[in-house]
MARGU-430118 format. One record per residue (C-alpha): residue in one letter; chain; x, y, z. Coordinates in steps of 0.05 Angstrom, whole numbers. Layout:
<atoms>
> code,unit,X,Y,Z
> A,A,X,Y,Z
...
</atoms>
This chain:
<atoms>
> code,unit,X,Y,Z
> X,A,295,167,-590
> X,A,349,114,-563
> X,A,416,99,-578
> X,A,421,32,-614
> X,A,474,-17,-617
> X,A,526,0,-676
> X,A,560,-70,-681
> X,A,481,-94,-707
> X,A,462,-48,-751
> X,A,533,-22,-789
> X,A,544,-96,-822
> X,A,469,-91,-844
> X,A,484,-11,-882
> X,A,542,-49,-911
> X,A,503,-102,-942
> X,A,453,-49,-975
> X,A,499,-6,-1000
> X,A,512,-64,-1046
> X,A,444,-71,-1070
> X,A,409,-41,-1125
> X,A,383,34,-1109
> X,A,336,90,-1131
> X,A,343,163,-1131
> X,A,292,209,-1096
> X,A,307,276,-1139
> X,A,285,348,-1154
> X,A,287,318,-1217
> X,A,245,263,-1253
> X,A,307,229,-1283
> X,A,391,221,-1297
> X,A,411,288,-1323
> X,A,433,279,-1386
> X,A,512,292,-1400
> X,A,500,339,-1447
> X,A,457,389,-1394
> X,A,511,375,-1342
> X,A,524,456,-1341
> X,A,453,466,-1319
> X,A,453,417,-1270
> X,A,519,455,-1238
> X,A,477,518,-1242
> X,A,410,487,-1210
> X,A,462,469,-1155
> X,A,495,526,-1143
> X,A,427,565,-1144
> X,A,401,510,-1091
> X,A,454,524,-1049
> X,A,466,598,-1050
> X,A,390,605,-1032
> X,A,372,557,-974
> X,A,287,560,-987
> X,A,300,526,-1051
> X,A,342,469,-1021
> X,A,304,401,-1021
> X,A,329,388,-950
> X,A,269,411,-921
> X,A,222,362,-970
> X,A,274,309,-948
> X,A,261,320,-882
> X,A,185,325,-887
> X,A,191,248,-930
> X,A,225,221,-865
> X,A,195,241,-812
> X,A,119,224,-851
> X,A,158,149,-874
> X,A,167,154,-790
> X,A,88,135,-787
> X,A,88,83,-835
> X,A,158,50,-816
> X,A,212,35,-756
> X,A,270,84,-776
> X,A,338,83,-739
> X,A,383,136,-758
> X,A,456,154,-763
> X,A,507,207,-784
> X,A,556,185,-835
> X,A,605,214,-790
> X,A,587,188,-721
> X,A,579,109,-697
> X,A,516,123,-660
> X,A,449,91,-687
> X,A,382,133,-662
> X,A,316,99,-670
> X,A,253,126,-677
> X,A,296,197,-691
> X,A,256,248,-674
> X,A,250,316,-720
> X,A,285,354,-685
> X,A,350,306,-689
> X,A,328,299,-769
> X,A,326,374,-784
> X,A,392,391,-737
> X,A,426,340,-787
> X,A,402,366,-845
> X,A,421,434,-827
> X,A,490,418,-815
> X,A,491,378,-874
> X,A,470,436,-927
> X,A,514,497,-884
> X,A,579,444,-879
> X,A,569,403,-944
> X,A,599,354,-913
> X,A,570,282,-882
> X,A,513,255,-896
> X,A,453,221,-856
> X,A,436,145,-868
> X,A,370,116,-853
> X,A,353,47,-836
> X,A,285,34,-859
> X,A,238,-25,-833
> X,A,289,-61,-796
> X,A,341,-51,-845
> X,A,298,-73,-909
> X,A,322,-9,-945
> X,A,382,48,-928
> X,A,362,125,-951
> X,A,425,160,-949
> X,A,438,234,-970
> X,A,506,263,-980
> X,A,518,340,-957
> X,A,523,373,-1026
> X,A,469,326,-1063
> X,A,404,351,-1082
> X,A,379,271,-1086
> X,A,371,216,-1034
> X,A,397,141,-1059
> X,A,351,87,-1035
> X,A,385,19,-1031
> X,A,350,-47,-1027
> X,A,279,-82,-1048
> X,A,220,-80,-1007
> X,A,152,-60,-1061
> X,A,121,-48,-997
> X,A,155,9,-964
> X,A,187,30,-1033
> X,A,105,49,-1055
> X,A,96,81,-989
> X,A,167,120,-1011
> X,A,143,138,-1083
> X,A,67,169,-1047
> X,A,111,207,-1001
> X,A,154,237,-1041
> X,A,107,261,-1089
> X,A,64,289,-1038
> X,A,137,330,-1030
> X,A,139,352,-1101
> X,A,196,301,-1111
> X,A,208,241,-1161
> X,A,236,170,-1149
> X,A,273,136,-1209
> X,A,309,77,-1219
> X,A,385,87,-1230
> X,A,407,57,-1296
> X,A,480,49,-1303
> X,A,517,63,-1356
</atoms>
């Protein structure tokens, strides 16, 4: 794992966070409005019991994407770029991120093709940009993790 150069790879995160994104979810699709109380309680029971966060299944999705794909990673917080994070970095982060609910970790996937970003507090990951490639090799991974990839629909 090395430090990489922020002043590269920050305008590139900027540019995706533009783009058009997925969700990798718990869930197989948008809650609808109307369940919005159930959602609040599926959250609060995610977060009062740590072994049914998604964090871990998160972390398993990287650090198996890590074998298919050049990652460089990056606390929402800090200016410092890793690549190649190892798990240890990955699962630190994560940590922090469900105990503090606050932050997040941003991914660069594939030399910046795609960003995977996950907010402290969210039980999703947003995947922004287009690459069928790596976003199949996503959608295998994650399901192998028990989790779902949709396509946000605005609106």
């Amino acid at each position: 794992m090395s430090v990489m150069e922020n002043e590269k790879l920050d305008p590139v995160r900027e540019a995706l966070l533009e783009k058009p994104y997925r969700i990798i979810d718990v869930l197989p699709a948008r809650t609808p409005e109307r369940f919005a109380a159930a959602y609040s309680a599926l959250e609060k029971h995610c977060f009062r019991d740590p072994a049914d966060m998604p964090y871990a299944r998160f972390l398993n999705l990287i650090v198996k994407l890590g074998c298919y794909c050049d990652i460089a990673a990056c606390r929402a917080d800090d200016e410092k770029w890793f690549s190649s994070p190892e798990p240890g970095y990955l699962s630190e982060a994560l940590s922090e991120l469900a105990e503090t609910r606050r932050g997040g970790l941003h991914l660069l996937i594939d030399g910046g093709k795609l960003l995977m970003t996950l907010d402290a507090g969210d039980l999703y990951m947003t995947v922004y940009g287009s690459c069928p490639r790596v976003m199949r090799r996503i959608k295998q991974l994650a399901r192998s993790e028990g989790l779902f990839v949709w396509k946000n629909r605005k609106g």
